[in-house]
C-alpha positions in Angstrom: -11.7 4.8 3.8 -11.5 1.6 1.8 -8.6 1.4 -0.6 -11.0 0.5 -3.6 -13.9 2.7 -2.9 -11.3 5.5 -3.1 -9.9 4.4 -6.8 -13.5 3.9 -7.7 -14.8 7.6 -6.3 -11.4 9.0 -8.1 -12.1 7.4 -11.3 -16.0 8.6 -11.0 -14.3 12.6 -10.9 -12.0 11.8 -13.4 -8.8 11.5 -11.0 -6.6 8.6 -11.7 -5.1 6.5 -8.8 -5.8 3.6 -10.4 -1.9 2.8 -9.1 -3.3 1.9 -6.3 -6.1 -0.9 -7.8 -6.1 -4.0 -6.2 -4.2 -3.0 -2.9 -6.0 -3.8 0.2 -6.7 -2.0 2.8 -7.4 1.7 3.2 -6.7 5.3 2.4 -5.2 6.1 5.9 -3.1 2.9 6.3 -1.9 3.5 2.5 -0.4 6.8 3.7 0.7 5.8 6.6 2.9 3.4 5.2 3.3 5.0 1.6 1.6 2.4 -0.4 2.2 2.0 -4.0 4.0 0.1 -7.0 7.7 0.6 -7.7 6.1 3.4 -10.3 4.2 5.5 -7.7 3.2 5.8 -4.1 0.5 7.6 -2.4 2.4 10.4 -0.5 3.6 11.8 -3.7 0.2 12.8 -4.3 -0.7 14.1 -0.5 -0.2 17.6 0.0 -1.2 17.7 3.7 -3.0 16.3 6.0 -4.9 16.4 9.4 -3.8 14.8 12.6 -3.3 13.9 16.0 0.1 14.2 18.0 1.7 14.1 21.0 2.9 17.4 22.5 3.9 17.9 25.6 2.1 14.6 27.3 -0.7 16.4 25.3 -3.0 14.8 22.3 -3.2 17.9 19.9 -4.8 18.1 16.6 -2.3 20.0 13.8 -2.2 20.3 9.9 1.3 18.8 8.6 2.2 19.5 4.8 4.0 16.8 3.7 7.5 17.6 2.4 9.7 15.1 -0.1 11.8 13.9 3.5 8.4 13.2 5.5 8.5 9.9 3.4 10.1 7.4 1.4 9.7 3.4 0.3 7.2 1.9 2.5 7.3 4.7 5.3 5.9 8.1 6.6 7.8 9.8 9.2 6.1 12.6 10.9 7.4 13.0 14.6 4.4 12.2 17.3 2.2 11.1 15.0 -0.9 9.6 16.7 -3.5 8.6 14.0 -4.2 10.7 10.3 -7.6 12.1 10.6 -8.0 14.0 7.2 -5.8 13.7 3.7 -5.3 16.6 1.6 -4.5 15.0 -2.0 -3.0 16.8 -5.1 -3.4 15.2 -8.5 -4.8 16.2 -12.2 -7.8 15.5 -13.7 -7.5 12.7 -16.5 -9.6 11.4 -19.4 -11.8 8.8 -18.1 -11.5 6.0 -20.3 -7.8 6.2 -20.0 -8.0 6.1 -16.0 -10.7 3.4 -16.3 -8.6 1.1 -18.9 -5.8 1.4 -16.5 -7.4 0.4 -13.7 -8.7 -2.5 -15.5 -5.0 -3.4 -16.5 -3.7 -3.2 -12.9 -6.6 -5.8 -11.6 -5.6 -7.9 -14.3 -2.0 -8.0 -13.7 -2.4 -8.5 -9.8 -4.8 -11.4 -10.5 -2.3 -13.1 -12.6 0.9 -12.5 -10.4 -0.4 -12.2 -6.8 -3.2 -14.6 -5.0 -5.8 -12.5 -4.5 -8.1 -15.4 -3.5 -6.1 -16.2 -1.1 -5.7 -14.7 2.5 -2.6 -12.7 3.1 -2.2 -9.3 4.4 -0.4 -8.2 0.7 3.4 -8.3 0.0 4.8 -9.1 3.3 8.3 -7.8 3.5 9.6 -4.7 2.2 12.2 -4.8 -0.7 15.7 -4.7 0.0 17.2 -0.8 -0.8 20.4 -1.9 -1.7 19.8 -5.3 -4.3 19.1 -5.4 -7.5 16.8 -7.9 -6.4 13.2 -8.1 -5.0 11.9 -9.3 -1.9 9.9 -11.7 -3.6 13.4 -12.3 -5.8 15.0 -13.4 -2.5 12.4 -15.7 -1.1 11.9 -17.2 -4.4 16.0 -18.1 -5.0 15.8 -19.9 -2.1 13.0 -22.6 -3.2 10.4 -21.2 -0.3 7.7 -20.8 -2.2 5.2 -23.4 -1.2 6.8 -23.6 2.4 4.1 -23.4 5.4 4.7 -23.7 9.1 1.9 -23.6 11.4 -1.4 -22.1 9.4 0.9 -20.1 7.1 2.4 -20.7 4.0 4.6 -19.2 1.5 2.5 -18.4 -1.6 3.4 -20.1 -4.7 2.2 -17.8 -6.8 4.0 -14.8 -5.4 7.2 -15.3 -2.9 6.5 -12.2 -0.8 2.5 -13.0 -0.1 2.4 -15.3 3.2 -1.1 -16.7 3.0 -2.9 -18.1 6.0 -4.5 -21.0 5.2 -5.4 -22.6 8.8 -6.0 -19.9 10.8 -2.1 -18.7 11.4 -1.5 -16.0 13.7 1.6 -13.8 15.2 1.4 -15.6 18.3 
């Protein structure tokens, strides 16, 4: 489910992820990878979900409640884990206009910090858990931003967006 029709359909009930504004991609790969800010990310708000595992060399289809240690920065760990079929999230209802001006405050500070015009697949590396620094810190100290190789390039407007420009690709 796409990332913004899912902060748009919260808002619309009164349910404010607007945390989650401006990321790309969607609901499932959000969880999957415990997307947020360094003020909130999405698996504190799941209480369970649907999926599919492995057991026995067999797919099986099981309800996991997520616990505190089933996630952390940037990861969900749920052993066998195939693919997340159905999220179960928890949150309170909040006044409207609150979750709405918030929302509008998070697209506004991702368009002036990040290139959103750009494309990138969003911040690129995870930050590092033991520096008082960012990711984006790092790259940035050491003069990269603006640095392309192939069809990729170091963003200059954000150190940990690599934006493809000319058609870059892993290979």
């Amino acid at each position: 489910y796409n990332m913004a029709r899912f902060v748009t359909e919260c808002y619309k009930e009164s349910y404010n992820f607007a945390f989650l504004a401006g990321i790309p991609g969607t609901l499932g790969g959000a969880v999957a990878g415990n997307s947020g800010t360094k003020f909130s990310s999405i698996c504190e708000f799941v209480d369970r979900i649907e999926c599919l595992k492995i057991k026995s060399n067999h797919v099986v289809k099981e309800e996991h409640k997520l616990r505190k240690n089933d996630f952390g920065y940037r990861f969900l760990n749920i052993e066998n884990l195939l693919a997340i079929t159905k999220i179960y999230l928890k949150k309170e209802r909040a006044e409207k206009e609150l979750v709405f001006n918030e929302i509008l405050e998070r697209i506004k500070y991702k368009k002036a910090s990040q290139p959103l015009n750009k494309f990138t697949a969003g911040c690129f590396f995870k930050n590092p858990l033991n520096s008082n620094k960012t990711a984006a810190e790092l790259i940035d100290s050491l003069d990269l931003k603006g640095f392309q190789y192939g069809g990729a390039a170091v963003s200059k407007k954000h150190a940990n967006f690599i934006e493809n420009f000319k058609d870059a690709s892993s290979m």
